[in-house]
N, C-alpha and C positions, 0 to 999 in steps of 0.2 A: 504494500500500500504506500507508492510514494509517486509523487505526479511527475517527475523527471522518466518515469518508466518508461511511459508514452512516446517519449521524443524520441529515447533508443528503439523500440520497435519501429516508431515509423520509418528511423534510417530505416533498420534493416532490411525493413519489408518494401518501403516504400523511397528509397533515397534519392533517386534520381526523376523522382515526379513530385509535380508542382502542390507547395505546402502552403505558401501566403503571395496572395496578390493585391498591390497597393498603387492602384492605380496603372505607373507602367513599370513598380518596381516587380519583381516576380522572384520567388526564392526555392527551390526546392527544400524536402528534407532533409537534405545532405548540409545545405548550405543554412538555413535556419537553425538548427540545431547546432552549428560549429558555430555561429554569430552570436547566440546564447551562451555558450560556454566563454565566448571570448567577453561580451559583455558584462558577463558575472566572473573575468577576473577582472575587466576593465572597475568594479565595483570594488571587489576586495582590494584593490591599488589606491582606490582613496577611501579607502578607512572603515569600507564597509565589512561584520563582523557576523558571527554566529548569533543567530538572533533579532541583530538587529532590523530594523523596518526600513522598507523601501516604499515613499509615495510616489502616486503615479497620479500627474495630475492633468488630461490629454483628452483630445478627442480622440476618434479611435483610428488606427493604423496600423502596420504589421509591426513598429516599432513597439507600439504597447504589448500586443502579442507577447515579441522579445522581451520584454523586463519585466513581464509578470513571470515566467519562465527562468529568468535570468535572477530572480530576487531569492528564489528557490535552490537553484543551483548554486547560491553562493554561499545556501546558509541560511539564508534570514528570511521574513518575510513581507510579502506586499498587500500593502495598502492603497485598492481605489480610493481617487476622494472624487466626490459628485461634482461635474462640473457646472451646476445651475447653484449649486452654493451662493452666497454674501460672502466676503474676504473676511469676515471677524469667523465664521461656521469654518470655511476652510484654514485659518487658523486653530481652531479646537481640536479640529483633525487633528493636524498634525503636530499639536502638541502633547494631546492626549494622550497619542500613540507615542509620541518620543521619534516617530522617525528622523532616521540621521540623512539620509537622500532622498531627492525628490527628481521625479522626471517630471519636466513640462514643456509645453510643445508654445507655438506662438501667441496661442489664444490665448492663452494665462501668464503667458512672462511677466508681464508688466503689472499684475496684482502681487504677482510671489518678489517680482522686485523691491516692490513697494513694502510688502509684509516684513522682509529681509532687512533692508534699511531701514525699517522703524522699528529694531531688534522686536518684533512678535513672533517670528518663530524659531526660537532659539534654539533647538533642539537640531534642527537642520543643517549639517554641515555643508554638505558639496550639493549643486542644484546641475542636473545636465540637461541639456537642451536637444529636444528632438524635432525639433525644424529644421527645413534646409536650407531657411536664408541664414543671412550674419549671427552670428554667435552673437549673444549679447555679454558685458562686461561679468568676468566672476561668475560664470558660467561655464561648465564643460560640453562642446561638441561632439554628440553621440557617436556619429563617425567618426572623426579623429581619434576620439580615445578607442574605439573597437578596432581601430586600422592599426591601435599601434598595441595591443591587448593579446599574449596570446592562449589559447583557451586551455584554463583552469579544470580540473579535475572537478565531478557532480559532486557535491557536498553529501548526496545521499540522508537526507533529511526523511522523514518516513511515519506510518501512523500516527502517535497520536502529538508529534510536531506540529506546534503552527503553521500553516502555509499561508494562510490567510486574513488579514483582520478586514473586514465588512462593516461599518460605520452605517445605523440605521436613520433614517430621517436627518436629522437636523433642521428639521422645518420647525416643530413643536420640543420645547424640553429639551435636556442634554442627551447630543448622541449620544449613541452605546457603540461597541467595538467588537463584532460579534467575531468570536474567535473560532478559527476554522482549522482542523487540521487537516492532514495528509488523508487521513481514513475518511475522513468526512465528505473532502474535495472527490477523492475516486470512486467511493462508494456512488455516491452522486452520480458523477458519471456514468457508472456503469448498468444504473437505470433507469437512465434519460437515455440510453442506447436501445436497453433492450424495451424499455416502454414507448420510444415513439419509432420504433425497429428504422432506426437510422442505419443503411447502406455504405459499405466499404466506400461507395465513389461518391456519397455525397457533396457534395458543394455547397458551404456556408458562406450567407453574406452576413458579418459582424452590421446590421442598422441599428439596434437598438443598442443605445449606451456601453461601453464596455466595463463605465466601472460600475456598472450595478451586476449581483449577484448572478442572475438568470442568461445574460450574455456571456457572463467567462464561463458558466455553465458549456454554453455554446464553443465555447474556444478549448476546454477540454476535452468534452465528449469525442469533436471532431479530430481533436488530436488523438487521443485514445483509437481510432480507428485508421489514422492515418489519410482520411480525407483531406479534403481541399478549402483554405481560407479564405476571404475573398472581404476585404475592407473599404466602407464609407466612412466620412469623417462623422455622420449622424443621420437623422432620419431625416427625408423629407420624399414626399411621392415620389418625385420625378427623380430624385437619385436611386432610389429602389427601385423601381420599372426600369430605369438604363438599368443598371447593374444585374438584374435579373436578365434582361432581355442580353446585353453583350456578354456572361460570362456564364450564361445557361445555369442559374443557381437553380440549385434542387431542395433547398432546405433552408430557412430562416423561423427565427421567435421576433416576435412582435407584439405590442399591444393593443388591447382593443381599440381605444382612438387613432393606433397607426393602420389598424386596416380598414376603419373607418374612411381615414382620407386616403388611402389608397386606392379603394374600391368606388369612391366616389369622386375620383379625378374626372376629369371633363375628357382625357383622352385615352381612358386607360385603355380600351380596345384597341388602340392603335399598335400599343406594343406585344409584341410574341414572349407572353409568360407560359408555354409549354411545356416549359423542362421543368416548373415548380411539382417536385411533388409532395411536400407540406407544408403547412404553416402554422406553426406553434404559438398560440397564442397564451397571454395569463395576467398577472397582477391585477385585476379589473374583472367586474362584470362584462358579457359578452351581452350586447341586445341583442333580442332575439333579430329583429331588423336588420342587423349592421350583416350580422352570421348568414342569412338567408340571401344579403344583396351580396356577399364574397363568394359563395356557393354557385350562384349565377354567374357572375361576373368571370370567376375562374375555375368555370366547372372540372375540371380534371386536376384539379388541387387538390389535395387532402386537408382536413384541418385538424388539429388535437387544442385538450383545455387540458393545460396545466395547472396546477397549482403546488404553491409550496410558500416558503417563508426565508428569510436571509439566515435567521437559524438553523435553521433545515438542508443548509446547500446548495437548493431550496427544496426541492422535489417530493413533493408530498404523494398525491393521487394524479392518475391521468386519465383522463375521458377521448381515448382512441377514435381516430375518423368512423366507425361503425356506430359510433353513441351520434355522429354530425348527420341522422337521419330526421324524416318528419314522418313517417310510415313503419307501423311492422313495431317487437315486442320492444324495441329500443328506440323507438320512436323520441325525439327531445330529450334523450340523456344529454347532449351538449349542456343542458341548463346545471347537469349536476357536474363538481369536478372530478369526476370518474371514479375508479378504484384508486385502494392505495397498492402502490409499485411494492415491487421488487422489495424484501428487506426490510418492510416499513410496517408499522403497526399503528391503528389510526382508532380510537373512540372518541365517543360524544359523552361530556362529564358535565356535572351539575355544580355548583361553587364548594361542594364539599369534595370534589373528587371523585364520585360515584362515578359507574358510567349510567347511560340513561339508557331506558326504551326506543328500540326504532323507533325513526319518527318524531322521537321529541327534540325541540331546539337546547343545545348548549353550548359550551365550547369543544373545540377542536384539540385532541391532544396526540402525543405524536411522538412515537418509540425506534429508532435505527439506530445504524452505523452511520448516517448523516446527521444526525441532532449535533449539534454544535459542544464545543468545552466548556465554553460560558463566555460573560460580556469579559470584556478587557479591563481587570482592575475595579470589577465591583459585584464582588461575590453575594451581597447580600439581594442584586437585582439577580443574579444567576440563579439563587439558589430557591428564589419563590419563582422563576419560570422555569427552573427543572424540576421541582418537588415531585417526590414520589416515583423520580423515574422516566418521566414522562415530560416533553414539552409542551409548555401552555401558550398558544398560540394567538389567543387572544380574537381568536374569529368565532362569532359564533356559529354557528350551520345542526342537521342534525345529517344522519344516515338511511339509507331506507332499507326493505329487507334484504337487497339484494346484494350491498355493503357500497352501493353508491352515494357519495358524500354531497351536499349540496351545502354550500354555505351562503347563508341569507343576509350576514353582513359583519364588521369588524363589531366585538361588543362594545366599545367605544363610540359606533356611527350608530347606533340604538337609540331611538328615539323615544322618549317613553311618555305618551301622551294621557292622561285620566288613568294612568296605572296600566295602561296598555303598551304593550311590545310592538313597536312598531319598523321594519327593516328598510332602510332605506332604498337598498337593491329592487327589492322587491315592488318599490313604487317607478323608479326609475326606468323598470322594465317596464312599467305598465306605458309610462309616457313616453317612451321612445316607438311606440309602436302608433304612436299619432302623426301622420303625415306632416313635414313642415318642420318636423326637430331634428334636429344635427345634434345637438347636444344636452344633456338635462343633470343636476344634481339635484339631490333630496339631501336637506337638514330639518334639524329641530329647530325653531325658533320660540323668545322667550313667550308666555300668554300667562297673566295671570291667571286664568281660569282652571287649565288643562295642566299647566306646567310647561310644556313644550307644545307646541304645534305645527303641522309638517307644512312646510313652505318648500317649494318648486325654483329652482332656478334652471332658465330656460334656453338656450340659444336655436335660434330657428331660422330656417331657411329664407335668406333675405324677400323672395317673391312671397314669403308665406305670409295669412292674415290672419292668422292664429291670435286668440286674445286664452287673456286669464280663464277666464269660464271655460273656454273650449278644454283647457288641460283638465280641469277640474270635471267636468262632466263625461273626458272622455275616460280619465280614470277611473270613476265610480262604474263603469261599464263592466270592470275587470275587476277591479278587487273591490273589499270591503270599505266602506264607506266610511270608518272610523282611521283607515291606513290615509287616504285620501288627502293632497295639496287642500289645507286651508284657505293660502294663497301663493300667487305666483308673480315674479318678476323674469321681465327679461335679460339679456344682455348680447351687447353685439360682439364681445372678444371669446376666443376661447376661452372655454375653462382653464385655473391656473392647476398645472402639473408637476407631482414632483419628480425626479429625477428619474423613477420609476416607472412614471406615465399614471400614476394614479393620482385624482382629483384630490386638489389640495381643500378639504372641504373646510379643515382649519381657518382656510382662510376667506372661504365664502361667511363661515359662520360669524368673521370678528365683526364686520359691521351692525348685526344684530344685535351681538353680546357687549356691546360697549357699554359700563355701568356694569354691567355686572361679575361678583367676583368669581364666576368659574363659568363655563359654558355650560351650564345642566339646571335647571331647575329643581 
């Protein structure tokens, strides 16, 4: 159980076929794997040690690839930082963590400059620079130092080692530092392989963030099979449609709002997505809406629901393309997130720890060889979301009999109106299935009467004349009348996302809750 294994297979098996493609740089596994070693001595040459932390602070590229690899190989380990962060949040990082080097690329030079000269992150020794324009001052150039590097023997780091610290949120409250080891990372991998039966020749394109959990997901698994990488610097339509269309991708993870605007480009039938044959979606509710216009749109796609947590590695349950039906005994399983994989053990608990009856809503808990070590340096939060054994995942959902898990929302985004439980997901899907919405979140808002009451935030299709009422009336169509928008507002921006792709509801909710001292009645 050690993630450097991977690299050595894929030479062997695979070393003179194509590993990472970045634009028009192009690397085999021969030659990937020797620039990793060389860049994890180029690390240990300024000062990098056993243990110590390597941040990575970048959009994505086959460079990041390299030193998340390279952080490993040398010893120590890596630390994504989010790159939709505030400069004080990205400083917490990398204080938190101690990391002694940082990789960052041009986008961020000039904030890590600035944090640097105003001693805030002290911890940081050497910063290297993975752009290919001018080196900036007090900076090391990732080439130059890997040209003049030559490559260091695999440190050989291994189960229950760190490989990884995963930094949660930063939106709300102080990150955590979710500590991943060697067993946790592979294990992971190895069923995200066999549960979404990912193919020797696949072809991954990295869109979705790389320093969140669920995309280096992507950049192991793929490596573990000796596939092929294939890099955007981030998501947007029309760089996913090229890159699919010119490098014939066979496989990416996305989020629900990214296949949202994928599927609703204005040209998307223009481009040849024939060679797709999945699309892993997760972090997010999936509308029902969004799922049925991608089904069309690229019918010879496959699609899977993932689910899992940064704890987790993530990989909880998967709801395989046979649940993506509307007919027949699995008709709408997409709504649940599948079984739990490979390794993993999954119940529905009540606040005592019981487990509950099929059927009934509680929390999600969650037993592997992927469950995390604990947060970075703060045992007492580790030890009440390991209790017992088991991690507490903090979703609620229940199970049905057939062990398929459906989660109905985080128990945090619980809204709890006249003493009623009311799921936010659960209203959201109701209103996305209204003609003229592009976009919709459900919160609690304050009401003296009720305590909270379910308020709609709406974003809608500029041609559309959708009012207040109509969300509200088309709602009560579908669900209970007591779940139902009280009231609704619109807005023209997208929803705000965090780094994740998941609706920052934190912050739909502050304008409501101002005055008052906690969001909840």
């Amino acid at each position: 159980m050690y993630l450097t294994q991977a690299l050595k297979r894929a030479v062997q098996i695979n070393g003179n076929k194509l590993a990472t493609q970045d634009n028009k740089r192009i690397r085999t596994w021969s030659d990937s794997v020797n620039r990793i070693g060389k860049l994890a001595s180029a690390m240990k040459k300024l000062g990098f040690k056993d243990n110590d932390r390597s941040a990575i602070l970048s959009l994505n590229s086959d460079r990041y690839f390299e030193s998340l690899y390279a952080a490993v190989w040398a010893g120590g380990i890596f630390v994504p930082i989010n790159t939709r962060l505030a400069p004080p949040e990205i400083e917490f990082w990398l204080n938190d963590s101690e990391s002694s080097l940082l990789f960052v690329d041009k986008s961020f030079a000039e904030i890590v400059e600035k944090s640097r000269s105003e001693g805030k992150i002290p911890s940081v020794k050497e910063i290297i620079y993975m752009s290919d324009d001018d080196c900036p001052e007090k900076m090391h150039n990732y080439e130059t130092i890997l040209a003049k590097a030559d490559s260091v023997d695999d440190a050989l780091r291994s189960y229950d080692d760190i490989a990884g610290l995963f930094y949660t949120g930063g939106t709300t409250g102080r990150s955590k530092g979710v500590m991943l080891s060697h067993t946790n990372l592979v294990s992971n991998s190895l069923n995200t392989i066999i549960g979404l039966n990912i193919p020797n020749n696949a072809r991954w394109v990295h869109a979705a963030p790389m320093f969140h959990i669920a995309d280096v997901t992507g950049a192991i698994a793929i490596t573990h099979i000796a596939g092929q990488h294939y890099f955007i610097p981030g998501f947007s339509p029309d760089a996913v449609l090229n890159s699919i269309q010119d490098y014939a991708i066979t496989d990416t993870l996305l989020v629900p709002t990214m296949i949202n605007m994928l599927v609703n480009h204005p040209d998307v039938t223009k481009y040849d997505l024939s060679s797709l044959r999945q699309i892993t979606y997760g972090a997010s509710p999936m509308p029902e809406s969004v799922i049925m216009k991608a089904m069309e749109v690229i019918p010879k796609c496959d699609f899977a629901h993932a689910y899992g947590m940064t704890e987790t590695a993530p990989l909880l349950t998967i709801a395989p393309p046979d649940c993506h039906v509307f007919e027949g005994p699995k008709a709408n399983l997409f709504k649940s997130t599948g079984l739990a994989v490979t390794g993993v053990e999954i119940k529905i608990i009540d606040d005592n720890d019981n487990e509950l009856p099929r059927g009934e809503v509680g929390e999600v808990a969650a037993k592997g060889p992927n469950v995390m070590l604990g947060y970075w340096r703060q045992k007492e939060l580790s030890d009440k979301a390991l209790r017992n054994g088991w991690m507490h995942t903090g979703d609620g959902g229940y199970m049905n009999d057939e062990g398929y898990v459906y989660i109905v929302d985080r128990v945090k985004d619980m809204i709890i109106s006249g003493g009623e439980n009311i799921y936010s997901a659960e209203v959201e899907n109701a209103i996305y299935q209204l003609d003229g919405v592009i976009e919709c979140a459900v919160i609690g808002i304050p009401n003296a009467e009720w305590g909270e009451a379910v308020h709609a935030i709406v974003r809608k299709d500029p041609s559309s004349s959708i009012a207040d009422n109509d969300v509200i009336l088309h709602s009560k169509k579908l669900i209970a009348g007591f779940k139902c928008p009280k009231s609704v507002s619109f807005r023209e921006d997208p929803m705000p996302l965090s780094g994740a792709g998941k609706v920052l509801k934190t912050t739909l909710r502050k304008p409501f809750w101002e005055g008052h001292k906690k969001q909840v009645s």
